[in-house]
Phi, psi and omega in degrees: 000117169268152183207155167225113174281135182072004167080018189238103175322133143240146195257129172214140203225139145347290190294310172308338169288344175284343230229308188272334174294341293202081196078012165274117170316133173286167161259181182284144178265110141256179188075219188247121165232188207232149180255076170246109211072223198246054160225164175235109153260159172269148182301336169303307208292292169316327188287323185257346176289294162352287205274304221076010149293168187277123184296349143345283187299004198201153199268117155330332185288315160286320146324308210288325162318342209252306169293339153270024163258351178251023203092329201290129145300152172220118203236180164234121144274143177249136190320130181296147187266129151292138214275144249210086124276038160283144165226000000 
C-alpha cells in the first residue's frame, strides 16, 4: 500500500511492517498505540522503525491512518492516574 508520511511515499505491506517490527523492544505505551502480534507499541515508535525517520517529522495521525489501512488495530492508552492515598 503507498502512503505517504512526512510528505515522503512509502510503499508498506502488513508483512513488511512485521518483518521490521520483528525483535524490537516496545517502549512504554502511552497514547495512540499499534497492536503488533500480543505487543502495543507507540505509533511514534513504529513510525521511526518503518519509515527510518526522525519521530520528530511525522504526525502520530499519520502512522496511525497508515497501520489501519493496513490491518493493525490502533488503540489510545490512556496515561496512568497516580492513585492520592491521603485521606
Amino acid at each position: 500500500m503507498r502512503c505517504v508520511i512526512a510528505r515522503f511515499p512509502f510503499e508498506l505491506t502488513k508483512a513488511g511492517v512485521l518483518e521490521s517490527m520483528k525483535g524490537v523492544k516496545p517502549e512504554p505505551a502511552v497514547g495512540d498505540v499499534v497492536v503488533i502480534g500480543r505487543r502495543q507499541f507507540p505509533v511514534k515508535q513504529v513510525g521511526e522503525v518503518v519509515t527510518r525517520q526522525d519521530r520528530r517529522d511525522f504526525s502520530a495521525g499519520e502512522v496511525v491512518r497508515a497501520m489501519t489501512k493496513l490491518g493493525f488495530t490502533c488503540l489510545t492508552v490512556p496515561a496512568e492516574q497516580p492513585s492520592d492515598t491521603t485521606f
